[in-house]
Every structure is written in structure tokens, then in C-alpha cells.
N, CA, C, O and CB atoms as a CASP TS submission, in Angstrom:
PFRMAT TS
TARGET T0000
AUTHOR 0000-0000-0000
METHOD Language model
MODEL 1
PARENT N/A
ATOM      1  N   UNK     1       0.851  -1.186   0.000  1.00  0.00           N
ATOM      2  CA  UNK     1       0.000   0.000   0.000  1.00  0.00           C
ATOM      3  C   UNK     1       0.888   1.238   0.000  1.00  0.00           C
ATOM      4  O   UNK     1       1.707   1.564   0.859  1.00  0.00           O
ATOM      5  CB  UNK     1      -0.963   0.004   1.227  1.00  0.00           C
ATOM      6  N   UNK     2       0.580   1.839  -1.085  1.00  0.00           N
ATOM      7  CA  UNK     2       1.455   3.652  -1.210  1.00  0.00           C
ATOM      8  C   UNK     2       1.096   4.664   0.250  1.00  0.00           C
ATOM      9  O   UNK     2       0.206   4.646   1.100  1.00  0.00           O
ATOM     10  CB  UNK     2       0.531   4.852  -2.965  1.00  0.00           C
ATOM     11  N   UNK     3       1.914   5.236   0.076  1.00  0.00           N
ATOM     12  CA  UNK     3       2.003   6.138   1.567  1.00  0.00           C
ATOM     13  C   UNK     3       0.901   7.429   0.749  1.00  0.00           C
ATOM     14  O   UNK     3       1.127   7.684  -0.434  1.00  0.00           O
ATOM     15  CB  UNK     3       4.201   6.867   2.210  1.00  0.00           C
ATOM     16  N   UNK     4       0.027   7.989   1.308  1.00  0.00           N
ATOM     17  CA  UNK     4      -0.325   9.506   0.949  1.00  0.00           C
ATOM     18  C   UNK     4       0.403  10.686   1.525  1.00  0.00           C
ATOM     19  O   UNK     4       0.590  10.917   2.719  1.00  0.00           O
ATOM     20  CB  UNK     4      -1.675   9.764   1.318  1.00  0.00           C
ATOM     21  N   UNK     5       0.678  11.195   0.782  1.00  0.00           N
ATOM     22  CA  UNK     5       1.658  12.625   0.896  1.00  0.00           C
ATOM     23  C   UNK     5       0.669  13.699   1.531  1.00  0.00           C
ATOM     24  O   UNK     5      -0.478  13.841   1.108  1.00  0.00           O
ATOM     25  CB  UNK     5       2.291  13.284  -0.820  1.00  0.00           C
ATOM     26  N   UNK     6       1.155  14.383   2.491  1.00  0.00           N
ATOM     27  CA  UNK     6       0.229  15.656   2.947  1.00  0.00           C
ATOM     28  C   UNK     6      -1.102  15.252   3.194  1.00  0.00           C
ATOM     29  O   UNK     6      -1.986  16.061   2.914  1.00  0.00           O
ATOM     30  CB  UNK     6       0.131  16.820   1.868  1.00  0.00           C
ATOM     31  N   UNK     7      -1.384  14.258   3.620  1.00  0.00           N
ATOM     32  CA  UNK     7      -2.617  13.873   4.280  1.00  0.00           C
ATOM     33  C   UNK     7      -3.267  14.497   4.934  1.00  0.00           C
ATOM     34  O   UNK     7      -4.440  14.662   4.597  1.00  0.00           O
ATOM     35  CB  UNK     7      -2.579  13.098   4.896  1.00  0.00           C
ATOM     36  N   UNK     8      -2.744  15.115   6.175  1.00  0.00           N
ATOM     37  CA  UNK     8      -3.438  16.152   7.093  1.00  0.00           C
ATOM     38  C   UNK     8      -4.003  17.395   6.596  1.00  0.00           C
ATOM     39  O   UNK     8      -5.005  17.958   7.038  1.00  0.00           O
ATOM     40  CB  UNK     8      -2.560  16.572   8.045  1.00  0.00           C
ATOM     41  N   UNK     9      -3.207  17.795   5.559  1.00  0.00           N
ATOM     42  CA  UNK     9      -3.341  18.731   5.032  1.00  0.00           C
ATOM     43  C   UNK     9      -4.760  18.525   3.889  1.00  0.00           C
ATOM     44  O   UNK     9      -5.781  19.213   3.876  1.00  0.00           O
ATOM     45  CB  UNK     9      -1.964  19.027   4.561  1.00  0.00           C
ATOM     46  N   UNK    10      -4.481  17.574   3.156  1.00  0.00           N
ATOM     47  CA  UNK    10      -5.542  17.018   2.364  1.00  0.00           C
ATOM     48  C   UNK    10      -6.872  17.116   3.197  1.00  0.00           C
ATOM     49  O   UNK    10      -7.821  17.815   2.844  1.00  0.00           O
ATOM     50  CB  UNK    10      -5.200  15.520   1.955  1.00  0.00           C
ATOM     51  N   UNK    11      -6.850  16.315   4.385  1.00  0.00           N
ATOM     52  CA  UNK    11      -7.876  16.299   4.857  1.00  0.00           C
ATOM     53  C   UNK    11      -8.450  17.398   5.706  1.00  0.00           C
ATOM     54  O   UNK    11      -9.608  17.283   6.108  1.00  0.00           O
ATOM     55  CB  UNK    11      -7.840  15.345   5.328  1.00  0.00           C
ATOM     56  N   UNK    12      -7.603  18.648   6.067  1.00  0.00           N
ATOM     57  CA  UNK    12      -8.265  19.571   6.108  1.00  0.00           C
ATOM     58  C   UNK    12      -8.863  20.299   5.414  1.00  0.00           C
ATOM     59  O   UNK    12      -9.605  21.243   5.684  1.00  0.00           O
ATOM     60  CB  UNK    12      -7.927  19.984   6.465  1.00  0.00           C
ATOM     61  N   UNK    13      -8.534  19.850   4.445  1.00  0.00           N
ATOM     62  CA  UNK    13      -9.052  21.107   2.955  1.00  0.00           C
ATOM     63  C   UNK    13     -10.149  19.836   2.795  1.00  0.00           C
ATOM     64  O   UNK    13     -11.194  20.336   2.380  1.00  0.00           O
ATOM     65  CB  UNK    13      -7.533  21.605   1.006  1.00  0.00           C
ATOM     66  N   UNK    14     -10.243  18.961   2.900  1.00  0.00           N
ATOM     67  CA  UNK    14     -11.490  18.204   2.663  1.00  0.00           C
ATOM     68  C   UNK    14     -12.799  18.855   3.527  1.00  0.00           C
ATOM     69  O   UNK    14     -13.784  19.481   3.135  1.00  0.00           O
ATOM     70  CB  UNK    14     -11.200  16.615   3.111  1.00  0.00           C
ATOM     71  N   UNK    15     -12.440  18.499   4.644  1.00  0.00           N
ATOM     72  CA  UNK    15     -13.366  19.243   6.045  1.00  0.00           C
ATOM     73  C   UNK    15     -13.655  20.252   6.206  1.00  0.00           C
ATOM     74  O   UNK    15     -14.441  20.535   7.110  1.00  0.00           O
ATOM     75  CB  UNK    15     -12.982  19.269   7.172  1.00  0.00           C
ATOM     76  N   UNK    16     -13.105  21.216   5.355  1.00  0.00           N
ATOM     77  CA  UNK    16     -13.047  22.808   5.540  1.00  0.00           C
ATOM     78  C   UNK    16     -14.456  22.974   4.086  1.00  0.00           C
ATOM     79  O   UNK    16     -15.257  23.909   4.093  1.00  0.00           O
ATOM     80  CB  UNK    16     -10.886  23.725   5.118  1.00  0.00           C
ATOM     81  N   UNK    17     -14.456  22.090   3.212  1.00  0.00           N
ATOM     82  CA  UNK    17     -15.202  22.212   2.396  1.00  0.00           C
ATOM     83  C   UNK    17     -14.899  23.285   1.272  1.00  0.00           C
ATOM     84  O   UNK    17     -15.711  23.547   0.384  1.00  0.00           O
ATOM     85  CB  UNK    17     -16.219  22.335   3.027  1.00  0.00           C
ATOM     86  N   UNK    18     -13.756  23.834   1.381  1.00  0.00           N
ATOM     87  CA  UNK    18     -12.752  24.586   0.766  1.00  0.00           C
ATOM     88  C   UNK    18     -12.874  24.223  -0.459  1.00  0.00           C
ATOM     89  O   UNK    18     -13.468  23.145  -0.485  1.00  0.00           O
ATOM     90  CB  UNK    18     -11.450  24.449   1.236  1.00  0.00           C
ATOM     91  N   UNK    19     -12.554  24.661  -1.698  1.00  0.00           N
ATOM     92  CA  UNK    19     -12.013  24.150  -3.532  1.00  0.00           C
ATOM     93  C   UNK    19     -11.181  24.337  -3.627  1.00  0.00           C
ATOM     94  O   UNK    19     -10.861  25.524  -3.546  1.00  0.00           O
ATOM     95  CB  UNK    19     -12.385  24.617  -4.829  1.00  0.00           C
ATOM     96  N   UNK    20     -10.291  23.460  -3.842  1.00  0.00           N
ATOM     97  CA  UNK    20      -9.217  23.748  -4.683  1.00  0.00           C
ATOM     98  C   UNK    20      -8.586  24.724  -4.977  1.00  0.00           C
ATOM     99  O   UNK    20      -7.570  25.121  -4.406  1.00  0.00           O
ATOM    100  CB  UNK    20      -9.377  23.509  -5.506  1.00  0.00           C
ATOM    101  N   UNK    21      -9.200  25.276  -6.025  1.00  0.00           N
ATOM    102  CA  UNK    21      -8.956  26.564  -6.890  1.00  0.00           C
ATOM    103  C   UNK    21      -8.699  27.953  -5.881  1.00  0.00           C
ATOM    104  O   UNK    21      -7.651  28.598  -5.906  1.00  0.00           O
ATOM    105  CB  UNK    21     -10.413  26.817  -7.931  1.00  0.00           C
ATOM    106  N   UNK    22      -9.733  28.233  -5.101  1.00  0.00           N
ATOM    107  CA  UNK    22     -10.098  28.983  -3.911  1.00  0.00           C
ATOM    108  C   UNK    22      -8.545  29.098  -3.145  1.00  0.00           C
ATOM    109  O   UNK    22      -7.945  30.130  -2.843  1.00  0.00           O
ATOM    110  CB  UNK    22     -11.400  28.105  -2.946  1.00  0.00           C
ATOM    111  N   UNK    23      -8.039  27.399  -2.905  1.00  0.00           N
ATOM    112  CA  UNK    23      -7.245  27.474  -1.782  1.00  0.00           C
ATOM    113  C   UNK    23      -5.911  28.242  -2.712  1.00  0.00           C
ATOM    114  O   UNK    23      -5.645  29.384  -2.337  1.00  0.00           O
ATOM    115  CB  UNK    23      -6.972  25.799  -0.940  1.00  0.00           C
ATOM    116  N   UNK    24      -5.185  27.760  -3.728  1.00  0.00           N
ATOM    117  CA  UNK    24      -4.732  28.062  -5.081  1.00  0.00           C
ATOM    118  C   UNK    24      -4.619  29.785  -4.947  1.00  0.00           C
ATOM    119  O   UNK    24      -3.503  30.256  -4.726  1.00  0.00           O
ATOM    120  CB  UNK    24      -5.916  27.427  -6.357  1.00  0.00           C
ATOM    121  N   UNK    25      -5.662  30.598  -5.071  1.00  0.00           N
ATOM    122  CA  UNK    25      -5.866  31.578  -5.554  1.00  0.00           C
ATOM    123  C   UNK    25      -5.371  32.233  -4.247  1.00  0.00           C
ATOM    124  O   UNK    25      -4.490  33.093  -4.263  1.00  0.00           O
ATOM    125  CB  UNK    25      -7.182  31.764  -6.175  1.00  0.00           C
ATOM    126  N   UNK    26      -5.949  31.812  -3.144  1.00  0.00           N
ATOM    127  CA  UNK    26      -5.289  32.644  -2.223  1.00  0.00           C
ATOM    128  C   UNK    26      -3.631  32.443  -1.843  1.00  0.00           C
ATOM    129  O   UNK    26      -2.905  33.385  -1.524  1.00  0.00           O
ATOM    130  CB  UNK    26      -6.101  32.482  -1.026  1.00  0.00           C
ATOM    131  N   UNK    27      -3.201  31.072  -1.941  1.00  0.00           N
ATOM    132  CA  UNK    27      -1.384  31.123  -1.908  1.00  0.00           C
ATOM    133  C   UNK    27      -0.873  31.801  -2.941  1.00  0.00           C
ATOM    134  O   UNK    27       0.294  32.151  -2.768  1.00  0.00           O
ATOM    135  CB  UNK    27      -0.584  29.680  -2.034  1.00  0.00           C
ATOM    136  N   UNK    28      -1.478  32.171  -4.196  1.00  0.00           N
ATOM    137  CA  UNK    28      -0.644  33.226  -5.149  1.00  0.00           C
ATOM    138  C   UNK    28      -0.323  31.679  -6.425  1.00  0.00           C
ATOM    139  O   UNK    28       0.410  31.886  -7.393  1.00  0.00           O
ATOM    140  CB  UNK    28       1.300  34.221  -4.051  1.00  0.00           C
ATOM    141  N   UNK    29      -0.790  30.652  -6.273  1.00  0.00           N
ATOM    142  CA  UNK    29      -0.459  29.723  -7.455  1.00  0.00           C
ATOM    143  C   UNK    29      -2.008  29.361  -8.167  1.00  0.00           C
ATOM    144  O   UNK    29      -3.161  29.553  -7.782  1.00  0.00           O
ATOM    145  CB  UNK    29       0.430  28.188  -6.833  1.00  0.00           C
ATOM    146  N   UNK    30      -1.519  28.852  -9.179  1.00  0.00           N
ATOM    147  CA  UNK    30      -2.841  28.106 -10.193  1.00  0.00           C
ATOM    148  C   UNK    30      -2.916  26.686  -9.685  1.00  0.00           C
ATOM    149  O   UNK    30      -2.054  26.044  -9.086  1.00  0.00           O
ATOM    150  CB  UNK    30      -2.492  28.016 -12.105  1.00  0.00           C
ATOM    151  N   UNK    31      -3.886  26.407  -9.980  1.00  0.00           N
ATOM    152  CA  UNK    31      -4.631  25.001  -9.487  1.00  0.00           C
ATOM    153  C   UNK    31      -4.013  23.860  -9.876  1.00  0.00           C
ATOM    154  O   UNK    31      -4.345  22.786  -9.375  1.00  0.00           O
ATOM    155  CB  UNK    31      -6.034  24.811  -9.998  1.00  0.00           C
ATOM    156  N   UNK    32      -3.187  23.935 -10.671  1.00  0.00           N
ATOM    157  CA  UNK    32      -2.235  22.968 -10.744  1.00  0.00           C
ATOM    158  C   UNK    32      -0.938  22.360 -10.230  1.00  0.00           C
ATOM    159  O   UNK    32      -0.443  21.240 -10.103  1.00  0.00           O
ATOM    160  CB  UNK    32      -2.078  23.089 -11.457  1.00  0.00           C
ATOM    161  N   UNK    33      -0.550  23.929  -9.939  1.00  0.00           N
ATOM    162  CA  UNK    33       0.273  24.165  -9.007  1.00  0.00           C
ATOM    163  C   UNK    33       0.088  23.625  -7.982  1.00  0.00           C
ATOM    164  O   UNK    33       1.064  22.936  -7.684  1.00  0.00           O
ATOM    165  CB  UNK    33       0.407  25.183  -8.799  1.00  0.00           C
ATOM    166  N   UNK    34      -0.879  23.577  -7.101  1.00  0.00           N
ATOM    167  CA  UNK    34      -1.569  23.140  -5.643  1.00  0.00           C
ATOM    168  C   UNK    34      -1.084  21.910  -5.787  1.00  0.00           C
ATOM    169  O   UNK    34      -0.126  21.533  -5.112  1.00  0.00           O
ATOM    170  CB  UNK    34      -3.304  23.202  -5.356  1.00  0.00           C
ATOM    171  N   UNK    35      -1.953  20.786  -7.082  1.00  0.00           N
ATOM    172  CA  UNK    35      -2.028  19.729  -7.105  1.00  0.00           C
ATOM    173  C   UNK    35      -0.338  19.184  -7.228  1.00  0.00           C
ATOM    174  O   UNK    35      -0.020  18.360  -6.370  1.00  0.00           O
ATOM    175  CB  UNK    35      -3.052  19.453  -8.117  1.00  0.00           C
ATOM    176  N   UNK    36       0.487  19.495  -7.992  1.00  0.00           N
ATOM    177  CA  UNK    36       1.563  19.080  -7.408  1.00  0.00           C
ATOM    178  C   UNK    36       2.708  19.636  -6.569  1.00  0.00           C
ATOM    179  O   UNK    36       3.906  19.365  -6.659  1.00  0.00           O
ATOM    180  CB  UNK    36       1.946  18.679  -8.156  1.00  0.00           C
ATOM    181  N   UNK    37       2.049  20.525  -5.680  1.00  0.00           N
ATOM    182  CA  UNK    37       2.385  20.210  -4.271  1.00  0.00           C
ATOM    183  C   UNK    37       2.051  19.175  -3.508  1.00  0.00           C
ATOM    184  O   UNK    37       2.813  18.562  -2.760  1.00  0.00           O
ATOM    185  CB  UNK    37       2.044  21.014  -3.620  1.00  0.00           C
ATOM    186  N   UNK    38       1.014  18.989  -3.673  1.00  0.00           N
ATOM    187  CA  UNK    38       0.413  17.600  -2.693  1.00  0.00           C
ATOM    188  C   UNK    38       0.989  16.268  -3.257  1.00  0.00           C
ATOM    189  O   UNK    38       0.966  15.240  -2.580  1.00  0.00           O
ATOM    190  CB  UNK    38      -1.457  17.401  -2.764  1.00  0.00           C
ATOM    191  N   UNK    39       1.564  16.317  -4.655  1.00  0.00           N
ATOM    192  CA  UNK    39       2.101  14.944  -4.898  1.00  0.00           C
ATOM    193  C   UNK    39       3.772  14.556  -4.216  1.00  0.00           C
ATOM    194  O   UNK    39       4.280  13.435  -4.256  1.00  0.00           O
ATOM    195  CB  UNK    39       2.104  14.825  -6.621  1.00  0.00           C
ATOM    196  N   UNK    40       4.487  15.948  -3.538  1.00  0.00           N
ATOM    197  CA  UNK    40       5.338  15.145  -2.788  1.00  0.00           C
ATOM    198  C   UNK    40       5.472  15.925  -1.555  1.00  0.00           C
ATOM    199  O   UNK    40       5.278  17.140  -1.503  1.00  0.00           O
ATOM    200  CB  UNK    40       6.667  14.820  -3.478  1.00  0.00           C
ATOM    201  N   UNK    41       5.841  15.119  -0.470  1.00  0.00           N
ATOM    202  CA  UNK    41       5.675  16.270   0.753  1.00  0.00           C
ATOM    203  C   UNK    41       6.206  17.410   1.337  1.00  0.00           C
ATOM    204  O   UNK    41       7.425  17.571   1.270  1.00  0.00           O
ATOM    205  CB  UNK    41       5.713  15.874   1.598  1.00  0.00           C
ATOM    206  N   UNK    42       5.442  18.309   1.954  1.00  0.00           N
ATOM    207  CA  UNK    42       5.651  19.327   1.727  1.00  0.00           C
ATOM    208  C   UNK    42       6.665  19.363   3.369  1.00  0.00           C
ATOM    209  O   UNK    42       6.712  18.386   4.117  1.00  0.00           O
ATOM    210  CB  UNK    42       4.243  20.218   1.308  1.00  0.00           C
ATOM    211  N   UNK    43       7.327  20.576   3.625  1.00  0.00           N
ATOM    212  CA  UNK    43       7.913  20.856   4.688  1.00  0.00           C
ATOM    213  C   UNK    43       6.664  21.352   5.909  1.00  0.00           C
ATOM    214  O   UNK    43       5.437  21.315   5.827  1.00  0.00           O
ATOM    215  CB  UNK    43       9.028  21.937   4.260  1.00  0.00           C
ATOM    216  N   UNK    44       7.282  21.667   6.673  1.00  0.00           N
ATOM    217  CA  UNK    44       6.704  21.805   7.809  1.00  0.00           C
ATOM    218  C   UNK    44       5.912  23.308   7.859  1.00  0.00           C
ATOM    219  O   UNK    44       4.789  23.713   8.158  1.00  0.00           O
ATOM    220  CB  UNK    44       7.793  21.578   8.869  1.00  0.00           C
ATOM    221  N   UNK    45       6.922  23.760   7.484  1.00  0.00           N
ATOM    222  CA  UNK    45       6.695  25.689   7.454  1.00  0.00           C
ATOM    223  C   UNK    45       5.332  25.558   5.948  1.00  0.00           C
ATOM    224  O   UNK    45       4.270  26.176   5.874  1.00  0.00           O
ATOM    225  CB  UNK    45       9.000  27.030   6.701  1.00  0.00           C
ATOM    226  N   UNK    46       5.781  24.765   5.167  1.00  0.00           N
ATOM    227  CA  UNK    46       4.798  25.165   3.958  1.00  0.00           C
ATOM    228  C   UNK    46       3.263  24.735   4.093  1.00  0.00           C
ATOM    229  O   UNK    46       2.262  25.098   3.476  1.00  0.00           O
ATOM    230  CB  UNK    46       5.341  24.466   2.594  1.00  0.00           C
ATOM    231  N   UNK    47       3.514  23.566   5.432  1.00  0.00           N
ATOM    232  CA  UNK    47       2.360  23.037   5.251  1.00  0.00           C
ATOM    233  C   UNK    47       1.247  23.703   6.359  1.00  0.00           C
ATOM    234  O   UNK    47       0.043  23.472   6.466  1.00  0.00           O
ATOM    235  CB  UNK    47       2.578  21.514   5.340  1.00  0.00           C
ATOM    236  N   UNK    48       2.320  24.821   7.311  1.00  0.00           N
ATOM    237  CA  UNK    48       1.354  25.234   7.972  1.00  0.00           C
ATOM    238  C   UNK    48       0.823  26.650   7.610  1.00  0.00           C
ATOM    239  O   UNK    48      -0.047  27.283   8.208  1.00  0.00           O
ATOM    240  CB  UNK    48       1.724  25.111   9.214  1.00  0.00           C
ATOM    241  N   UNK    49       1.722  27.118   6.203  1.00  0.00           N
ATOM    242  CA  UNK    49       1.122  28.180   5.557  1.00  0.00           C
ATOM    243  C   UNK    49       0.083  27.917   4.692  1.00  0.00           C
ATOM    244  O   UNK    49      -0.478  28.883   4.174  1.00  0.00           O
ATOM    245  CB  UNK    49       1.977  28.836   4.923  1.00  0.00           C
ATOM    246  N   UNK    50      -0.344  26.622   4.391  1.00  0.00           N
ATOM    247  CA  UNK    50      -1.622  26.036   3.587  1.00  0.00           C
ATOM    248  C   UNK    50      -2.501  25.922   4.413  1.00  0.00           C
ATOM    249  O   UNK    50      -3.597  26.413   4.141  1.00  0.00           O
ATOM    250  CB  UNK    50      -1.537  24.737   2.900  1.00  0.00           C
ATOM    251  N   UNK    51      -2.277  25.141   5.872  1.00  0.00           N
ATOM    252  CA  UNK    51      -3.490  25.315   6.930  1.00  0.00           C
ATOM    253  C   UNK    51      -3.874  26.610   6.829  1.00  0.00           C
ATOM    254  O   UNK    51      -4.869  26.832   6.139  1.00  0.00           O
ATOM    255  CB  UNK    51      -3.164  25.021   8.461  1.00  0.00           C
ATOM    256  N   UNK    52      -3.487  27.246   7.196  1.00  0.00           N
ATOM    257  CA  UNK    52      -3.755  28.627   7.540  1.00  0.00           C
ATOM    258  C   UNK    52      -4.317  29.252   6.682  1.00  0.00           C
ATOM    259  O   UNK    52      -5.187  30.079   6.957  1.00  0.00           O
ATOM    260  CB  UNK    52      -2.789  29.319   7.844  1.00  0.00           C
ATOM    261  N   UNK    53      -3.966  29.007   5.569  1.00  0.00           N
ATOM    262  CA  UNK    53      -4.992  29.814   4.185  1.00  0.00           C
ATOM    263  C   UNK    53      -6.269  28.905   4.436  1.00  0.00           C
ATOM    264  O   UNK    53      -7.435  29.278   4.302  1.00  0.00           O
ATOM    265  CB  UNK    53      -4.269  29.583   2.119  1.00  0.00           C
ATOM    266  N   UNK    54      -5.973  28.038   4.703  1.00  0.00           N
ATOM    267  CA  UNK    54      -7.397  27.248   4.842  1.00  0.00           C
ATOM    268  C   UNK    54      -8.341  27.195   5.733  1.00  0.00           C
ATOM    269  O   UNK    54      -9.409  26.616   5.531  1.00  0.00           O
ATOM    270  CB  UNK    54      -7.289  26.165   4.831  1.00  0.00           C
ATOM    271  N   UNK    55      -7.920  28.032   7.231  1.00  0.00           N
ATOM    272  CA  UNK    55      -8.913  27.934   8.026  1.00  0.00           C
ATOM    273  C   UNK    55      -9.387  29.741   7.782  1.00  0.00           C
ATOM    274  O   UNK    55     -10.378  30.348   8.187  1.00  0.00           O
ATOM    275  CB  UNK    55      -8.396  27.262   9.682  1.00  0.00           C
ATOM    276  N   UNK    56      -8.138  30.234   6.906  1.00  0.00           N
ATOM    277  CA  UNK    56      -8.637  32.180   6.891  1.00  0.00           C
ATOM    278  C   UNK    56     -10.196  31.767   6.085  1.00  0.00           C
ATOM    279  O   UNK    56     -11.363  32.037   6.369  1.00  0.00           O
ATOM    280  CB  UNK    56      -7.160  33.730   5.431  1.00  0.00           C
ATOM    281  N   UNK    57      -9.519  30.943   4.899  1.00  0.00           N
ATOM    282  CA  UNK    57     -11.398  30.691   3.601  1.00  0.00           C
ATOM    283  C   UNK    57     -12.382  29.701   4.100  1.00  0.00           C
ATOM    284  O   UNK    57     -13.401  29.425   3.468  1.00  0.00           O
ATOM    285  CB  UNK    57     -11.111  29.793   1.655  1.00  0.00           C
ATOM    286  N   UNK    58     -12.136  29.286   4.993  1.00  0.00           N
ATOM    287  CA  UNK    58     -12.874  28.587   5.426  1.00  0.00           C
ATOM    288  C   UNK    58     -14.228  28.837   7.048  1.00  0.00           C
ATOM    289  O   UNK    58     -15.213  28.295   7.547  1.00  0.00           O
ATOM    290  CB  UNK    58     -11.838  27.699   5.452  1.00  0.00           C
ATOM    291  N   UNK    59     -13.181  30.205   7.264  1.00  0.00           N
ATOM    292  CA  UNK    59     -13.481  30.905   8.353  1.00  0.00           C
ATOM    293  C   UNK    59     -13.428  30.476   9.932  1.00  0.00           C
ATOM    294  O   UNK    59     -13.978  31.001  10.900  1.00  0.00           O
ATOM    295  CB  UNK    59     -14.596  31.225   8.066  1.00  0.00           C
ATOM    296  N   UNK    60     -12.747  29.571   9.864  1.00  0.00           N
ATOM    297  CA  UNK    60     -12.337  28.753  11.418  1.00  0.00           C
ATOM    298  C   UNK    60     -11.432  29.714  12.112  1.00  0.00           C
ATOM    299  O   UNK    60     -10.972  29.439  13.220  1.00  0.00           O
ATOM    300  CB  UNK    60     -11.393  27.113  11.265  1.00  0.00           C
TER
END
């Protein structure tokens, strides 16, 4: 079984009910961009600057 990369992260942006695109637009990248970030893992600092965009659009 493959390991998932940025899981936590994944699954906050799942729970947050967040898009994609949305999350994308606010880090300053295109939606593709996002997506391969999540294909390898991210550092520590990057991944808590993605939470964080995610609970600002999400309003938590």
C-alpha cells in the first residue's frame, strides 16, 4: 500500500469544504500548481502556511 503525501493537510481542505482553486488563488499559485504540491511532501513551514490559508477561507 502507497504512503499519501500531505494527508493532514488534504484532509483539512477536505473538512473545511474549501475548492481547490479557492485554496490556489489565495497562496498566489494556479490550481495545478496546488495539485503538485500535494504529490510530494511538503515541509513543515509550507504546510502550515496552507493550513492557515485554509482555516482564513474557510473561516475557522
Amino acid at each position: 500500500m502507497r504512503e499519501v503525501k500531505n494527508l493532514e493537510v488534504k484532509m483539512e481542505l477536505f473538512r473545511s469544504g474549501v475548492p481547490n482553486w479557492r485554496l490556489a488563488d489565495r497562496l498566489g499559485i494556479k490550481p495545478q500548481s496546488l495539485e503538485r504540491k500535494f504529490r510530494s511532501e511538503m515541509s513543515g513551514k509550507e504546510k502550515s502556511r496552507v493550513v492557515k490559508a485554509i482555516h482564513e477561507l474557510s473561516g475557522q
